[in-house]
C-alpha positions as CSV (number, residue, x, y, z in Angstrom):
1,X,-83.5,9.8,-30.7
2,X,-84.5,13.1,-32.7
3,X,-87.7,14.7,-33.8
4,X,-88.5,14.0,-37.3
5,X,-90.3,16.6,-39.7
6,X,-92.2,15.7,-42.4
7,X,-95.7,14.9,-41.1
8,X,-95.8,18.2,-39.5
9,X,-95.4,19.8,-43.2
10,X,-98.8,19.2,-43.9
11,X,-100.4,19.0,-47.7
12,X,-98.4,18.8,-50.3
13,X,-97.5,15.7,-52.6
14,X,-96.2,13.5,-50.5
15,X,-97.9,14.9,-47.1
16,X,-99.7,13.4,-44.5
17,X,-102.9,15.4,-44.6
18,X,-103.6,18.1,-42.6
19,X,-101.8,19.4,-39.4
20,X,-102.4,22.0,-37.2
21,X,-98.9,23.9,-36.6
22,X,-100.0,24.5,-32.7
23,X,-99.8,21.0,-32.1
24,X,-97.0,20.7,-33.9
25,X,-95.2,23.2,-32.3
26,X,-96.0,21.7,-29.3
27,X,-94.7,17.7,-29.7
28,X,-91.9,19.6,-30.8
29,X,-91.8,21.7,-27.6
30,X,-92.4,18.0,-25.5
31,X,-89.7,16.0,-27.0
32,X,-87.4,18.6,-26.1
33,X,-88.6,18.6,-22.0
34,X,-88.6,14.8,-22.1
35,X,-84.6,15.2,-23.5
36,X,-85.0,14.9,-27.1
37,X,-81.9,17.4,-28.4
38,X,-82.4,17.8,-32.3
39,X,-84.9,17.7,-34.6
40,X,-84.5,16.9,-38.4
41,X,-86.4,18.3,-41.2
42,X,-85.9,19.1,-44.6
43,X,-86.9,22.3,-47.2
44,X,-89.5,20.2,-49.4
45,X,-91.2,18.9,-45.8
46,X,-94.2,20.9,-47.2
47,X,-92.9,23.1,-49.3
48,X,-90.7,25.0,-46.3
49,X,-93.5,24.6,-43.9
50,X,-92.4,22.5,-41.8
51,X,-89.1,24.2,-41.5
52,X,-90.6,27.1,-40.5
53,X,-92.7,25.4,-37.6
54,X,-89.6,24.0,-36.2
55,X,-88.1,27.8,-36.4
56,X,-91.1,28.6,-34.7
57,X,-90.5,25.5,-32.1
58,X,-87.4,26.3,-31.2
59,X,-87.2,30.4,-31.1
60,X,-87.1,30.5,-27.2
61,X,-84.0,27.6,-27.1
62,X,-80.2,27.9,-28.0
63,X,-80.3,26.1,-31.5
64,X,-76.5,24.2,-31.9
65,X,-76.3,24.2,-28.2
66,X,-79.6,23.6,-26.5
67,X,-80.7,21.9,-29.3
68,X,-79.7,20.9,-32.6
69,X,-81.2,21.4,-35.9
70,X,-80.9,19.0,-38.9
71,X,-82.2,19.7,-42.2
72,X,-82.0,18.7,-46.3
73,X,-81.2,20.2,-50.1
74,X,-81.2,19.3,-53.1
75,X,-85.3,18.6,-53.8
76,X,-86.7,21.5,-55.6
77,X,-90.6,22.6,-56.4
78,X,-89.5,26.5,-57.1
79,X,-90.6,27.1,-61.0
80,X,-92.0,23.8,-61.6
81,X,-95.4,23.0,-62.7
82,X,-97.7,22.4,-59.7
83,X,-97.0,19.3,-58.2
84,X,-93.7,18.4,-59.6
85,X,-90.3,18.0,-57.3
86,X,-87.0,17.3,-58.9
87,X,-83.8,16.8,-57.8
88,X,-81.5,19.2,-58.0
89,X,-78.1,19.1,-56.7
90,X,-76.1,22.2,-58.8
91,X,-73.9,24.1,-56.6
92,X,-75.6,27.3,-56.8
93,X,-79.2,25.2,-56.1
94,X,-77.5,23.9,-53.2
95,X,-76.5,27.5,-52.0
96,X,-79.7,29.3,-52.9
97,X,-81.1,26.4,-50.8
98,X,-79.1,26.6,-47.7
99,X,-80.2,30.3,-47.5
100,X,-83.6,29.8,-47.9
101,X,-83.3,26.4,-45.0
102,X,-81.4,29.5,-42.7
103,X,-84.2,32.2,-43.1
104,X,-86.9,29.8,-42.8
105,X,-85.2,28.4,-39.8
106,X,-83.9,31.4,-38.0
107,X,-80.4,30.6,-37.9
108,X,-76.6,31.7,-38.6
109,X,-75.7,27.6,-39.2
110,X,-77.3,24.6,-39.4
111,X,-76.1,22.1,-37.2
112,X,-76.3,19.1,-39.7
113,X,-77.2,19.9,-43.7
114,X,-77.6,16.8,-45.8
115,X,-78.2,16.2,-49.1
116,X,-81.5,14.6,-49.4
117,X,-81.7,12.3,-52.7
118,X,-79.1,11.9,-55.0
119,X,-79.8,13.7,-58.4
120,X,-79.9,11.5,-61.5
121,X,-81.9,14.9,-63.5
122,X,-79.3,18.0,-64.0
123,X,-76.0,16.2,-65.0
124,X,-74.4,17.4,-62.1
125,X,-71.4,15.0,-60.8
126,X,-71.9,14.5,-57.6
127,X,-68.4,15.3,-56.9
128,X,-69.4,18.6,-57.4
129,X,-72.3,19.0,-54.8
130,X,-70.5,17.5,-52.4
131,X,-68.0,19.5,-52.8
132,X,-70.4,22.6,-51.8
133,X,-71.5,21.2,-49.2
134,X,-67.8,21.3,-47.9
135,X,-67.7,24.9,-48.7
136,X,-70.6,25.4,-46.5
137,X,-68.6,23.9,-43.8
138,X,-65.9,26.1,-44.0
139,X,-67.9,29.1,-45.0
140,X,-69.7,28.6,-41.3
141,X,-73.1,27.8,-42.9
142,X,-73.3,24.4,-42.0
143,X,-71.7,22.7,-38.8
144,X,-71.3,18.7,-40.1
145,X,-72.4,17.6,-43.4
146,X,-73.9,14.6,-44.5
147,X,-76.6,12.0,-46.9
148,X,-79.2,10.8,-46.9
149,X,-80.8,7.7,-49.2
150,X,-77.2,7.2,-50.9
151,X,-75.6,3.7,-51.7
152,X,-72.1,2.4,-51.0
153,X,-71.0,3.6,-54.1
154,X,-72.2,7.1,-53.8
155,X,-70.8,7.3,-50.2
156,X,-67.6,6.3,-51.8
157,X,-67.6,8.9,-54.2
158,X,-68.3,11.9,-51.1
159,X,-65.7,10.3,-49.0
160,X,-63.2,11.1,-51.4
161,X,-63.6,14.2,-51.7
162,X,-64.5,15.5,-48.0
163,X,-65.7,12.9,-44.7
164,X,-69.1,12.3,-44.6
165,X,-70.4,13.2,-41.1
166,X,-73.6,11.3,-41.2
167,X,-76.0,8.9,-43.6
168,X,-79.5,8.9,-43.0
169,X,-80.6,5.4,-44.2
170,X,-84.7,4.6,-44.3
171,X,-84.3,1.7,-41.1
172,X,-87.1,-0.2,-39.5
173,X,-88.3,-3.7,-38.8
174,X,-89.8,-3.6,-42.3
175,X,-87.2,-2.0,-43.9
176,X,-83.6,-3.7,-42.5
177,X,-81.8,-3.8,-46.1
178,X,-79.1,-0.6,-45.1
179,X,-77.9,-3.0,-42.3
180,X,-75.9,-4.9,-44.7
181,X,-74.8,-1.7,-46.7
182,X,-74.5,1.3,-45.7
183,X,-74.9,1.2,-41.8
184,X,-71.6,-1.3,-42.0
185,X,-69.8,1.4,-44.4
186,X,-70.9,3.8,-41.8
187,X,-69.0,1.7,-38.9
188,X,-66.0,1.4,-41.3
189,X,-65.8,5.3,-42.2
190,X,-66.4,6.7,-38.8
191,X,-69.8,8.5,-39.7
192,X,-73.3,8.7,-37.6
193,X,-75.9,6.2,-39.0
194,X,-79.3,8.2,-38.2
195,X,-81.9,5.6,-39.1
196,X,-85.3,7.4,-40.3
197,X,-88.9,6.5,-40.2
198,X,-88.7,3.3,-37.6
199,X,-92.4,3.3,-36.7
200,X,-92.9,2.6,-40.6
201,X,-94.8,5.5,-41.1
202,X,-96.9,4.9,-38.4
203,X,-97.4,1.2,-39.6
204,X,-95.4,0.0,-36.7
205,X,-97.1,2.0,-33.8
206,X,-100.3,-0.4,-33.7
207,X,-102.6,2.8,-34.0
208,X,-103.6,1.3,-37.7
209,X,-106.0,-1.2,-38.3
210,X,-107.9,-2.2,-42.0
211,X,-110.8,0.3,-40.9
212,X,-108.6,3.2,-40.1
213,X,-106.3,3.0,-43.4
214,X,-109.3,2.8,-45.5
215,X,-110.0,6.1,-43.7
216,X,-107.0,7.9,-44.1
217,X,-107.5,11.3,-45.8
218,X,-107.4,11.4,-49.3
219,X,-104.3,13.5,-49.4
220,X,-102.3,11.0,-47.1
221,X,-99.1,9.6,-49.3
222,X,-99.7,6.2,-47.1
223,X,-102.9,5.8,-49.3
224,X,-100.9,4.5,-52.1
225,X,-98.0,3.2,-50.2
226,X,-97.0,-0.6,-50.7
227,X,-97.0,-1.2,-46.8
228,X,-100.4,0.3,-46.4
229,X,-102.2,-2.2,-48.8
230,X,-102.2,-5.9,-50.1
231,X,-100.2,-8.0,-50.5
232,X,-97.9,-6.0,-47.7
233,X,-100.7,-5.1,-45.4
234,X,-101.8,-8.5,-43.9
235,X,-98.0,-9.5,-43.2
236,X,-97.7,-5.9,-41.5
237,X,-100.6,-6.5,-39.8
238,X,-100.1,-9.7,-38.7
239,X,-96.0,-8.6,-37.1
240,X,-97.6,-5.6,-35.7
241,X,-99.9,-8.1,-33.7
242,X,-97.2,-10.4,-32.4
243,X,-94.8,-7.3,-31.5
244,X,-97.4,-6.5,-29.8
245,X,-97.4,-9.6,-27.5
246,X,-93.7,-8.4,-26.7
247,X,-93.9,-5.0,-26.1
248,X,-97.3,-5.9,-23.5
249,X,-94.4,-8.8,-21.7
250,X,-91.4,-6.1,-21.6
251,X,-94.2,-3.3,-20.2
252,X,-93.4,-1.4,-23.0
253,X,-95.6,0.7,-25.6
254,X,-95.0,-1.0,-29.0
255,X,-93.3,2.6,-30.7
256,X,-91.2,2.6,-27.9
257,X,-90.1,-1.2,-29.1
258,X,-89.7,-0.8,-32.7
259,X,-87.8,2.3,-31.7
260,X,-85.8,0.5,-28.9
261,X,-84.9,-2.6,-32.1
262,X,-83.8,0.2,-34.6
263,X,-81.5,1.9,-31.4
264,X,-80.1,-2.0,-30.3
265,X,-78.3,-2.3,-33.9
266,X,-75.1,-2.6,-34.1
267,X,-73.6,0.5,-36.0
268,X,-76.4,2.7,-35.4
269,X,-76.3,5.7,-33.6
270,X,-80.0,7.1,-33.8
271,X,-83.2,7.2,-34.7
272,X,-85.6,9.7,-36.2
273,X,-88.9,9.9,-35.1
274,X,-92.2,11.8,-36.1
275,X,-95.1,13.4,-34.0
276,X,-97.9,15.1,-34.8
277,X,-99.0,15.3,-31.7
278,X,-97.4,16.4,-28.2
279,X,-99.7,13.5,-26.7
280,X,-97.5,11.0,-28.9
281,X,-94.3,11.5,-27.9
282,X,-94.0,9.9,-24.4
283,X,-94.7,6.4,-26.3
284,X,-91.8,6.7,-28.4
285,X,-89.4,8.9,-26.4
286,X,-89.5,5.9,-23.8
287,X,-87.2,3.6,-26.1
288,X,-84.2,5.7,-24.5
289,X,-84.9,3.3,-21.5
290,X,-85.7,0.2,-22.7
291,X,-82.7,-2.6,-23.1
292,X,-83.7,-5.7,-25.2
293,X,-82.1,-8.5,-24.0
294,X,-81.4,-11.6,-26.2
295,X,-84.5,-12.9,-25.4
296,X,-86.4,-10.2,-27.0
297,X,-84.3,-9.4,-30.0
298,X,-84.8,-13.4,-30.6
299,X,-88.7,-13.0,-30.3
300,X,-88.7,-9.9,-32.5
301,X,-86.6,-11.7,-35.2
302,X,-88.7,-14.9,-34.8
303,X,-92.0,-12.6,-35.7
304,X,-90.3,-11.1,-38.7
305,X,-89.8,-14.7,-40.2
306,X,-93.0,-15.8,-39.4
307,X,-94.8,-13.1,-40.8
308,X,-93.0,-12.6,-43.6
309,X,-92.9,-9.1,-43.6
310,X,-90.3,-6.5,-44.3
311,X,-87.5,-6.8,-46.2
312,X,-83.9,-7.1,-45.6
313,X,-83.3,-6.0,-49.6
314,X,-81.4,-2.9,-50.1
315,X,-83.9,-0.1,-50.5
316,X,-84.6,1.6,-53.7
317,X,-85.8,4.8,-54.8
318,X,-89.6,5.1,-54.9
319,X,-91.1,5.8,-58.1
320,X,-92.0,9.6,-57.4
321,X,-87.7,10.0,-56.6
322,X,-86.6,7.8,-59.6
323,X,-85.1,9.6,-63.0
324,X,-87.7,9.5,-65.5
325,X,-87.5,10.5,-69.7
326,X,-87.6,14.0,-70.1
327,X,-90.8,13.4,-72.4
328,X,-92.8,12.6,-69.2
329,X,-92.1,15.4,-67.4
330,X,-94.0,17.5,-70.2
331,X,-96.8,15.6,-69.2
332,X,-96.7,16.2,-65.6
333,X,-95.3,13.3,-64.4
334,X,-93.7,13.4,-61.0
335,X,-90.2,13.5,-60.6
């Protein structure tokens, strides 16, 4: 399991709210004593916040031995209207951003740099980027290389021209689409599958009920995500009640089970999870010891069906990450 980044970039446009970089600093500072050995983020985490908090983190540790450092290109905000993100994925974007990641860091090389969306706005092939990102490699900027949010055919596409290292697929109990795409590529190509968000966004810890989503702060993303309200709520609800019942039989907290059933999937090599908070990350980091045996993996698929929620679709871009006309982006659509 790693330490995932972007709650602890605080506001921006797709932030969590507010986050005080203390605390931050310090989950990050637990997972590593409970064994946790990486951490991923990514440069538009808040606008190079939160890579700066994980520099912060992890000054007093051996980053690339001690621990390792993950992070992303290729989403831009720099000379855009306030607001707006694009994609980006032009070599010399891709370079400007891997200094920028390294400063912001503190490092000489990042352990794993990944390419965060693919870019349907510049024209660039993505032959191109990916060949970069190679050059990184053998230019000693980057350690392994890797994707993340890319389909079979992209992968393709990157394998030919250098190995992909790693794909970072969106994996949870209510998103299981990649495990009949890209986490079976993965298997067949010889890269890491490193499965991200598998609490949901928090859905999946049990920590949310109706009352406290209505209360989330107004400049939470999860306020106008499709999981966080109807039709999609009740059936999360309702499997987050009966997982529950599972985790309570196994002793287990129910994090440390939706992590555990992310970890238990054939292919997969890891899971990325977020803290905010040191006092957090026990309840997760715990999935390292916990087996499901038949039995539970039967109960946990039995709640899915009966619940109806999730999906086992392929994900798709969401609508702030999907290419748009060009005659929307004068008037400030996001991109």
């Amino acid at each position: 399991m790693g330490f995932g980044g972007w709650a602890i970039g605080g506001p921006w446009q797709f932030g969590w709210g507010e986050v005080d970089d203390d605390e931050s600093i310090a989950a990050i500072r637990r997972a590593v004593e409970l064994g946790v050995n990486w951490v991923d983020t990514a440069a538009v985490y808040g606008l190079g916040r939160s890579e700066e908090v994980v520099g912060r983190a992890l000054r007093s540790h051996r980053a690339g031995e001690e621990v390792f450092v993950f992070t992303k290109c290729g989403r831009r905000w720099e000379g855009r209207p306030e607001g707006l993100i694009g994609n980006d994925l032009r070599p010399e974007s891709i370079r400007e951003e891997c200094e920028l990641s390294l400063h912001r860091l503190g490092l000489e090389r990042i352990d794993l740099y990944q390419v965060h969306w693919p870019d349907w706005t510049t024209g660039t092939l993505l032959e191109e980027a990916w060949g970069t990102m190679a050059e990184l490699v053998d230019e000693g900027k980057a350690r392994w290389i890797g994707v993340c949010n890319f389909d079979v055919e992209q992968l393709d596409r990157c394998e030919a021209v250098r190995h992909v290292d790693a794909v970072q697929p969106p994996l949870s109990l209510l998103a299981r689409g990649v495990l009949g795409t890209v986490v079976p590529w993965a298997a067949a190509h010889g890269a890491g599958v490193l499965g991200y968000s598998p609490l949901a966004s928090g859905m999946l810890t049990g920590a949310y009920d109706r009352r406290r989503i209505a209360g989330l702060a107004e400049d939470d993303w999860r306020r106008a995500a499709p999981a966080y309200n109807e039709p999609l709520l009740s059936q999360n609800l309702a499997l987050v009640e009966r997982l529950g019942e599972i985790a309570g039989r196994l002793g287990a907290t129910l994090p440390a089970l939706a992590v555990a059933w992310v970890l238990a999937q054939p292919g997969v090599t890891a899971s990325i999870v977020g803290s905010r908070l040191p006092e957090h990350v026990a309840g997760w980091v715990a999935a390292a010891d916990l087996v499901l045996d038949d039995q539970a993996l039967r109960e946990i698929s039995e709640a899915t069906t009966a619940t109806g929620a999730g999906s086992d679709m392929p994900p798709v871009p969401p609508p702030h990450i999907r290419p748009i006309p060009e005659s929307n982006l004068s008037q400030g659509a996001p991109s």
